[in-house]
VEXDREN-2710 file (C-alpha; in Angstrom, 1 decimal):
% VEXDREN-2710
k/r/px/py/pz
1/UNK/40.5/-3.8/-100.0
2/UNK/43.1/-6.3/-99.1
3/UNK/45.0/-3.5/-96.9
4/UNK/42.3/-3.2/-95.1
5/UNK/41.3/-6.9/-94.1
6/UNK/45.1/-6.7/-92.5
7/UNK/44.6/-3.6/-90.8
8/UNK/41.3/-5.4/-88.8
9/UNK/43.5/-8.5/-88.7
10/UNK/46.0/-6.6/-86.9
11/UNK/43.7/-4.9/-84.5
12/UNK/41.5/-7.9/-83.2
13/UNK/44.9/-9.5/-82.7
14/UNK/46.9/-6.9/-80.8
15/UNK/42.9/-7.0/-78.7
16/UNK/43.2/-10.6/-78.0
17/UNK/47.1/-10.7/-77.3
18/UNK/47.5/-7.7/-75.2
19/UNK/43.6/-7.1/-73.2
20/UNK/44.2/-9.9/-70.7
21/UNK/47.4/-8.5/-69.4
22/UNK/46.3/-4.8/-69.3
23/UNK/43.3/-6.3/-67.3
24/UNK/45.1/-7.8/-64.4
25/UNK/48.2/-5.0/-64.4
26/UNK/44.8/-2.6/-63.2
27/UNK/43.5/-4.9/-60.7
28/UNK/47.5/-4.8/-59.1
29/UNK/47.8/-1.2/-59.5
30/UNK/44.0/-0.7/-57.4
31/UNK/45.4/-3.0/-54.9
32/UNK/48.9/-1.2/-54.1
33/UNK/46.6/2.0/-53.8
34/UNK/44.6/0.3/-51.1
35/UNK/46.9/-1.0/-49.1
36/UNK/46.9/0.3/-45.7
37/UNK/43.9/1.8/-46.1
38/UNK/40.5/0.5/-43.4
39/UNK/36.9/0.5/-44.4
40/UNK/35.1/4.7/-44.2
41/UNK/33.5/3.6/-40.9
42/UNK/36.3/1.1/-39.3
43/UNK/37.5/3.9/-36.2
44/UNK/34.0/5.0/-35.4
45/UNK/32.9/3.2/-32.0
46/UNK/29.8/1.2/-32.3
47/UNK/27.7/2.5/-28.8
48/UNK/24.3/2.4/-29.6
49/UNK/23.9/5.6/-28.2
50/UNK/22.7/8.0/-30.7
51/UNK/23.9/10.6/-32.9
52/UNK/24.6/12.9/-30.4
53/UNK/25.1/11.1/-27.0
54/UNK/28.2/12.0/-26.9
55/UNK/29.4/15.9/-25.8
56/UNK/33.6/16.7/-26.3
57/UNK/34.9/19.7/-24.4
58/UNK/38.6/21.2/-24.5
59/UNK/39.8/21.5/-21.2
60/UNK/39.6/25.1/-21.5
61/UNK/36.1/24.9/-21.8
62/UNK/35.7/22.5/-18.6
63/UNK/37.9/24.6/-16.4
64/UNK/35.6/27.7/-17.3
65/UNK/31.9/26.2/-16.8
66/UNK/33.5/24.5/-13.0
67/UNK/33.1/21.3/-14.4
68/UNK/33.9/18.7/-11.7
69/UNK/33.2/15.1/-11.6
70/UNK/32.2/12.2/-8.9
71/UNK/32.3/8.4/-8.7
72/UNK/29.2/6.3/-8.3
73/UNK/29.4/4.5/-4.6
74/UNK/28.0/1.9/-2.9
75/UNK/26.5/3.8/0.1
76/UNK/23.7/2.8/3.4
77/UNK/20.5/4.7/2.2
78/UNK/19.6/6.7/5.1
79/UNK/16.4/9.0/3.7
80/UNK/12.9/8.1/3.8
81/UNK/10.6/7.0/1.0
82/UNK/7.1/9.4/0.2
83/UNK/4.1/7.4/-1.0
84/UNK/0.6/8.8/-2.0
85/UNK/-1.7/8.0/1.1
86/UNK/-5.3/8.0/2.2
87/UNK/-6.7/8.4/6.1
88/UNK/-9.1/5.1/6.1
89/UNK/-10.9/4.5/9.2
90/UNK/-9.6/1.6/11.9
91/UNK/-11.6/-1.3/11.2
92/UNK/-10.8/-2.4/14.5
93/UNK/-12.4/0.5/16.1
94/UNK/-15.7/0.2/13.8
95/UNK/-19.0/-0.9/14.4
96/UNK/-22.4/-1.9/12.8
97/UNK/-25.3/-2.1/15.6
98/UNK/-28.5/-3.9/14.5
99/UNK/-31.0/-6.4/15.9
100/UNK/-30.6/-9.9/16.3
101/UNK/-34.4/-10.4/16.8
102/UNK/-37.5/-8.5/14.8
103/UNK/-39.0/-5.4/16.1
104/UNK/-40.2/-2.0/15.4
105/UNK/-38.4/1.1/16.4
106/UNK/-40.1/2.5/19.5
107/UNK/-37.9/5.3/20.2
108/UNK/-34.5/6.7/19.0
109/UNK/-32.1/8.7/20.9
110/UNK/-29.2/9.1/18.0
111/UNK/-28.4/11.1/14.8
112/UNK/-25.4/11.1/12.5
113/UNK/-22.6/13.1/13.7
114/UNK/-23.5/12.6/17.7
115/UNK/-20.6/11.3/19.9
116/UNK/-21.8/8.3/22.1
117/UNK/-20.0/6.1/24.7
118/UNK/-19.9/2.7/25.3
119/UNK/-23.3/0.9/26.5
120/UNK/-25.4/4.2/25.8
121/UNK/-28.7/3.2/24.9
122/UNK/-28.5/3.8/20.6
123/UNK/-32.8/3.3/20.5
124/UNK/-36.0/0.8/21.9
125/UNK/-37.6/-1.6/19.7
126/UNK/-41.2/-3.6/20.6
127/UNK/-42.2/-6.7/19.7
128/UNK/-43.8/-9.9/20.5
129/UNK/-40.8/-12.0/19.9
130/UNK/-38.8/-9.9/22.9
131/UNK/-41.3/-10.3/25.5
132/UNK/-41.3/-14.5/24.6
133/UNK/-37.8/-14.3/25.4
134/UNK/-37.7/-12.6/28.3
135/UNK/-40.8/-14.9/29.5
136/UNK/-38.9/-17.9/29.1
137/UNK/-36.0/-16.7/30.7
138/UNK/-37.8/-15.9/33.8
139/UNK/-39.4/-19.6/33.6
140/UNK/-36.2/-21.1/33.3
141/UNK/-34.9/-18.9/36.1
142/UNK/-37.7/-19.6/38.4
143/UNK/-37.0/-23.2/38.0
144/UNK/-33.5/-23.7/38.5
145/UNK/-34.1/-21.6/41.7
146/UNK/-36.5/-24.4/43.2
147/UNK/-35.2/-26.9/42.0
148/UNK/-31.6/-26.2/43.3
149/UNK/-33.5/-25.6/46.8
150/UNK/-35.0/-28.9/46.2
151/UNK/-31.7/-30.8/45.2
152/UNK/-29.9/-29.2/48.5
153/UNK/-32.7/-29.3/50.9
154/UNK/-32.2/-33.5/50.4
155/UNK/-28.6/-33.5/50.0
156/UNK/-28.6/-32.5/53.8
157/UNK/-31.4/-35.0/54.7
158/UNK/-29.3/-37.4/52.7
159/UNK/-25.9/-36.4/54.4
160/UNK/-27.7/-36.6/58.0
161/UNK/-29.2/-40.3/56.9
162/UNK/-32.5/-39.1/57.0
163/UNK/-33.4/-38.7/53.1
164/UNK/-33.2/-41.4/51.0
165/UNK/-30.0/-41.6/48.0
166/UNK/-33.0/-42.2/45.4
167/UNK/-34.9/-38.9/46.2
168/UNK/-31.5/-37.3/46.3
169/UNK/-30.7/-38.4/42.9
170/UNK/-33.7/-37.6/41.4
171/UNK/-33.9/-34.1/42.4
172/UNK/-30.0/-33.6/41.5
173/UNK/-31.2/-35.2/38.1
174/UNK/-34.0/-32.0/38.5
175/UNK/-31.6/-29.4/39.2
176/UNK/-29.2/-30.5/36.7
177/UNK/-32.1/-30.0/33.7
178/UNK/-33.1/-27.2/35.0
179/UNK/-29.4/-25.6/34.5
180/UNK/-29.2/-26.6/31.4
181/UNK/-32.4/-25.2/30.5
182/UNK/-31.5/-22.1/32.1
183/UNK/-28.0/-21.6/30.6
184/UNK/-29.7/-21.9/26.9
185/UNK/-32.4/-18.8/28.0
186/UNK/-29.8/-17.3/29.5
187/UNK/-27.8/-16.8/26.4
188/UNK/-30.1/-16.3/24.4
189/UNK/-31.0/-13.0/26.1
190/UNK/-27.1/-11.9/25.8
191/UNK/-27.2/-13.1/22.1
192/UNK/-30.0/-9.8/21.5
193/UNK/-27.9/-7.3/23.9
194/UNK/-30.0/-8.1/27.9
195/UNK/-28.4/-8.8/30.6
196/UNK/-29.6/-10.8/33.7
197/UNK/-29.8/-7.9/35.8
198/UNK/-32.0/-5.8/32.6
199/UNK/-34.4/-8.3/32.8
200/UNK/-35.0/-9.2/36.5
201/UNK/-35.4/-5.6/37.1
202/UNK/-38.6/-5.4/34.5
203/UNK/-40.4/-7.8/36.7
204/UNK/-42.0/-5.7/38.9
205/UNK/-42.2/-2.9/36.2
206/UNK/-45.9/-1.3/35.4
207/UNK/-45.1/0.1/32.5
208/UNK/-45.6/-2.9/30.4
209/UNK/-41.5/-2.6/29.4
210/UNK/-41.4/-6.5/28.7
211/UNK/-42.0/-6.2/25.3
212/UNK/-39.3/-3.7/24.6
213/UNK/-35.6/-4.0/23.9
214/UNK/-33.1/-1.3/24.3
215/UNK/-30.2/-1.4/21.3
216/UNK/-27.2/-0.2/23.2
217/UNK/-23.4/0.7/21.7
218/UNK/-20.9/-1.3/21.5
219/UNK/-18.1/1.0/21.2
220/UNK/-17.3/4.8/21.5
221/UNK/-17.7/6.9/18.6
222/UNK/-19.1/8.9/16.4
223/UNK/-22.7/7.8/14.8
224/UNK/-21.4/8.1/11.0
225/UNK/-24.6/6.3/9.5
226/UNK/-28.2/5.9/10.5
227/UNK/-30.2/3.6/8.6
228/UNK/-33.7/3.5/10.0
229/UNK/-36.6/5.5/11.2
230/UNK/-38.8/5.9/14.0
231/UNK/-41.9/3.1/13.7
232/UNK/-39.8/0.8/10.9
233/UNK/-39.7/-2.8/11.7
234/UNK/-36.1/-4.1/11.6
235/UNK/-35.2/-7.8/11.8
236/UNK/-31.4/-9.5/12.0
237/UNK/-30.5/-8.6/8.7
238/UNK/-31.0/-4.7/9.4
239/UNK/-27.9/-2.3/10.2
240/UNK/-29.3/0.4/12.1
241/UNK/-25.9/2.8/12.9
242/UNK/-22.7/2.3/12.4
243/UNK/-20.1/4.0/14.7
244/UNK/-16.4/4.9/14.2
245/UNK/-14.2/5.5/17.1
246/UNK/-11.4/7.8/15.2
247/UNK/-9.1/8.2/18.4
248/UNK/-6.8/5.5/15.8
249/UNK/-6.5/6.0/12.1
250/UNK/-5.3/3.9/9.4
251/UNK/-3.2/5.3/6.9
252/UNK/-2.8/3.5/3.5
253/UNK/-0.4/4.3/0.9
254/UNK/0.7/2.4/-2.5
255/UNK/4.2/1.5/-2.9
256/UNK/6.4/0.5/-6.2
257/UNK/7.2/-2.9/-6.0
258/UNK/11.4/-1.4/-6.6
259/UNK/10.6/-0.4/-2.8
260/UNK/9.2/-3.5/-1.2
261/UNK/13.0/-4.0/0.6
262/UNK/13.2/-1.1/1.8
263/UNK/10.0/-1.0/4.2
264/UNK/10.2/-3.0/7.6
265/UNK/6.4/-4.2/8.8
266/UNK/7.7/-2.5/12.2
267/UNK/9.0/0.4/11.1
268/UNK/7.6/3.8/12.1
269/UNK/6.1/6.5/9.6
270/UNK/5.0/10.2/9.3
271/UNK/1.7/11.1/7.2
272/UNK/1.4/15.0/6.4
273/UNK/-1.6/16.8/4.9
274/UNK/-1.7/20.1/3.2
275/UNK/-4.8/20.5/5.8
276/UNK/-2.3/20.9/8.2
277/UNK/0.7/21.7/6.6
278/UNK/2.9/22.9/9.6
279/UNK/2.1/19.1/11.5
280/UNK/3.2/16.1/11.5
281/UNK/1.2/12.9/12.3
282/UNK/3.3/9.7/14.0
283/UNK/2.3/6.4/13.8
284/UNK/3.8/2.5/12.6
285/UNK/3.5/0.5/10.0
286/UNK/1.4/-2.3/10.6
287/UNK/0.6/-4.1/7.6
288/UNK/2.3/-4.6/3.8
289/UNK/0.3/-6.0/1.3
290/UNK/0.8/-9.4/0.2
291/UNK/0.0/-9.1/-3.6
292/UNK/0.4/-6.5/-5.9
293/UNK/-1.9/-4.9/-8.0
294/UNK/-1.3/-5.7/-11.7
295/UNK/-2.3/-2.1/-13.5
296/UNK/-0.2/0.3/-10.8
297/UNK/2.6/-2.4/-9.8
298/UNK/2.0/-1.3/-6.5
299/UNK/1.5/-2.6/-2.9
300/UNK/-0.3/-1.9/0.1
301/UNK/1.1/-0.2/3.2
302/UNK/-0.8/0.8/6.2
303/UNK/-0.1/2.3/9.2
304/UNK/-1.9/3.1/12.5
305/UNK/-1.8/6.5/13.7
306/UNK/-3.1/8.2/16.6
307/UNK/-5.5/10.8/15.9
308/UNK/-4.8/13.6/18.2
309/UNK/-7.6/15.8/18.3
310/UNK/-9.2/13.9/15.6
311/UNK/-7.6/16.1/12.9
312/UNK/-7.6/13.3/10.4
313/UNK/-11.0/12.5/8.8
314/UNK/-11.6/9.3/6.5
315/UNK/-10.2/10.1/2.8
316/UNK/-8.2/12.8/3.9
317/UNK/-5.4/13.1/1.6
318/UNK/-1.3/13.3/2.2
319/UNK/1.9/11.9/2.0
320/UNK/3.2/9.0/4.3
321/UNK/6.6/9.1/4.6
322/UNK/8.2/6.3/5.5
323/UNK/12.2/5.8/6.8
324/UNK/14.4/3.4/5.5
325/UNK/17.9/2.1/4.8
326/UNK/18.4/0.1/8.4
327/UNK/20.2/-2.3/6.6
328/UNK/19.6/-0.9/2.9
329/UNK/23.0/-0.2/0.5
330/UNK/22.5/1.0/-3.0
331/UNK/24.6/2.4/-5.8
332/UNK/24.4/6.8/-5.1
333/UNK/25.5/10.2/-7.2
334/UNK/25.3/13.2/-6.5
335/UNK/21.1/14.7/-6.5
336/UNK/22.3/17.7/-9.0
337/UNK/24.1/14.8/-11.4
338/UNK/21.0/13.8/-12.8
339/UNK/18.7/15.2/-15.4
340/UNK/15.6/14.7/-15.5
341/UNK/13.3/15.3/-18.3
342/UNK/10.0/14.5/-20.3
343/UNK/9.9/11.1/-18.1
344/UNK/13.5/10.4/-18.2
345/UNK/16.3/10.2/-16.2
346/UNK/19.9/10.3/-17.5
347/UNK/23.6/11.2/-15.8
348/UNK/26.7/12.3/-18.6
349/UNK/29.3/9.8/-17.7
350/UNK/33.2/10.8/-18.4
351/UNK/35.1/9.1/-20.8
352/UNK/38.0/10.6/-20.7
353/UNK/39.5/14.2/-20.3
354/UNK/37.7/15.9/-22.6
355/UNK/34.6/13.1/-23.4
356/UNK/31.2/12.5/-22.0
357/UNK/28.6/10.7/-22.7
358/UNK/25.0/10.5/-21.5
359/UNK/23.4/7.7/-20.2
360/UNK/20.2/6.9/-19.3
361/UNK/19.6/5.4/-15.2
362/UNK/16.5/4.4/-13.7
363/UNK/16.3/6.3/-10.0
364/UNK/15.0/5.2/-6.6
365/UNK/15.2/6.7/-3.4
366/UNK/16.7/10.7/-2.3
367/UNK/18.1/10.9/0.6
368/UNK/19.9/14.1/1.8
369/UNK/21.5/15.7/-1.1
370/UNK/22.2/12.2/-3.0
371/UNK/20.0/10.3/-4.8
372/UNK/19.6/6.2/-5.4
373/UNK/20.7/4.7/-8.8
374/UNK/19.1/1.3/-9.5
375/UNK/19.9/0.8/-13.1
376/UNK/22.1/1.7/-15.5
377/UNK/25.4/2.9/-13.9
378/UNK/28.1/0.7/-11.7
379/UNK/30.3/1.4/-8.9
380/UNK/33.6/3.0/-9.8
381/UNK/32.2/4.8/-12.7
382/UNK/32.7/8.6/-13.3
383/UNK/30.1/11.3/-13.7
384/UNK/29.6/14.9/-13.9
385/UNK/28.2/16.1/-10.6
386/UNK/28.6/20.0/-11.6
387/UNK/28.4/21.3/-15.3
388/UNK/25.7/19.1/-16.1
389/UNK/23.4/22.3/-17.7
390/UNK/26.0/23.1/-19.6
391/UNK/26.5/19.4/-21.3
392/UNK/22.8/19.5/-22.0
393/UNK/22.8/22.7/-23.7
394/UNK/25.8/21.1/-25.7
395/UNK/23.7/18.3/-26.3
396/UNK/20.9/20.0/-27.5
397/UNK/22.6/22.5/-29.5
398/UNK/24.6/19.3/-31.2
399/UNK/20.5/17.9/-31.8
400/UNK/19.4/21.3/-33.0
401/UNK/22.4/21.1/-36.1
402/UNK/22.0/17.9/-36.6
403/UNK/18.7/18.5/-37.9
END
């Protein structure tokens, strides 16, 4: 029993003597093992890239696919910028032909689709409120003629100092009211489309005309809308026809707001249909929008064309294509250099010899065979302008293993 109690003595002290220094002899010995040695992940390259953004190639391999390679450049743009476009009729060249005084429709002499020229009688209204305008005119007509006789026949006796100045002044005081009066009829009748002569000529007219009005056109056009029927009474708020001279077309397309410094407001433009898919329509730009719409982030551009033959028709659909780069310089690659797919656009930029690495770049404009690079390269860099399939297919063989 007493051998034993030395035989644990022994142990827990050999334990307490000896455990200490075996402890920190291990922690040198995992040290001196380590040294030298980086963390499992210190050589990789953080890029933030992806897993497989990268494609390596021996030089072998880039020598047999024709790989060749092209810097990014600061170039004029020289092409022309397509927009989605819509044939609108020229407001300018529009009309709306009503009555500015109530009446009923008499006659009509017009249908939708007829051509008509300028002062061609449109239809003839009757009322009672025509003929009281045409009355007074003539009143007011008949009085500034005798008064003015009046006014001049004592001027002369006054200037040969036979009249007296008092007579004189009141029948100058005469004329002058009568003027006035007249000059308010007489614009009245131009304000519902007479003239002096229409009017003076229905004097001595049997047919009881007095009462009528004829509703002529303003412009030369076609009748596109006809709003009224024979016997309807029509006042001032009443749009009878509306004409549209389409000799001159506007053209509106929406642009990207990226775009907005490429367009001139003077610049000239093409618009082509598939209607006519062998022409080509010339106008100018005339107007750019001065806000842009929130949903689309686009902007207005119109243009006025000429309408040879009038080919174009309102809401006729095409393309207007606009050129630019007068004084435009942008970042350019090669068109073939860029990939395009499910809504994204990327180039494979070189790294070195043997690396590339693809890279995502927003586009803009094509212009012979190069196209625009707004973001996501710089000038001097290094891409792959022929190969490029065959990096994809790398890269998507690399994705397909991966998984």
């Amino acid at each position: 029993m007493k051998h034993q109690n030395n035989k644990n003595t022994f142990v827990a002290n050999f334990f307490f003597k000896f455990f200490p220094l075996l402890f920190i002899t291990s922690i040198l010995l995992n040290s001196c093992n380590n040294r030298g040695k980086l963390p499992e992940n210190a050589n990789k390259e953080n890029t933030n890239l992806g897993k497989n953004s990268r494609v390596t190639l021996s030089k072998e391999s880039a020598r047999l696919i024709n790989l060749e390679t092209a810097p990014v450049k600061i170039e004029k743009i020289t092409g022309e910028l397509t927009i989605p476009a819509t044939v609108e009729p020229n407001q300018d060249l529009e009309a709306e032909v009503g009555s500015l005084i109530q009446g009923r429709v008499q006659k009509l002499f017009v249908k939708i689709g007829d051509f008509v020229k300028s002062g061609q009688v449109l239809m003839t209204l009757e009322g009672l409120d025509i003929g009281t305008i045409k009355a007074d005119y003539l009143k007011a007509k008949a009085s500034l003629d005798f008064t003015k006789s009046a006014y001049e026949r004592q001027k002369k006796l006054y200037d040969n100092q036979i009249g007296s100045q008092k007579t004189l002044l009141e029948t100058q005081s005469e004329y002058q009211k009568a003027l006035a009066e007249f000059n308010a009829e007489d614009k009245k009748i131009h304000s519902i489309g007479l003239t002096d002569k229409d009017v003076l000529n229905e004097q001595n007219n049997l047919d009881h005309s007095s009462g009528t009005l004829q509703i002529k056109s303003p412009i030369s056009g076609f009748i596109v809308e006809r709003n009224i029927v024979l016997g309807q009474l029509i006042d001032a708020n009443t749009n009878a026809f509306k004409i549209v001279n389409t000799n001159s077309v506007w053209i509106d397309g929406q642009a990207y707001e990226k775009d907005l410094n490429k367009i001139s407001k003077k610049t000239s433009a093409i618009f082509t249909t598939s209607v006519y898919p062998t022409e080509k329509f010339h106008g100018n730009i005339i107007y750019i929008g001065q806000a842009i719409d929130e949903k689309s982030r686009t902007l207005l551009i119109r243009g006025e064309f000429t309408n040879i033959q009038n080919k174009l028709k309102p809401q006729m659909f095409g393309d207007l294509k606009i050129p630019i780069g007068d004084n435009s310089f942008s970042l350019t690659v090669p068109e073939e250099s860029v990939v395009k797919e499910d809504g994204t656009n990327y180039v494979f930029v070189q790294i070195n010899d043997t690396t590339f690495e693809q890279r995502n770049v927003l586009i803009g404009t094509n212009f012979k065979d190069k196209i625009e690079i707004k973001e996501g390269l710089k000038e001097g860099d290094i891409i792959v302008s022929k190969g490029v399939f065959y990096l994809k297919s790398e890269l998507k063989k690399e994705d397909l293993e991966g998984d």
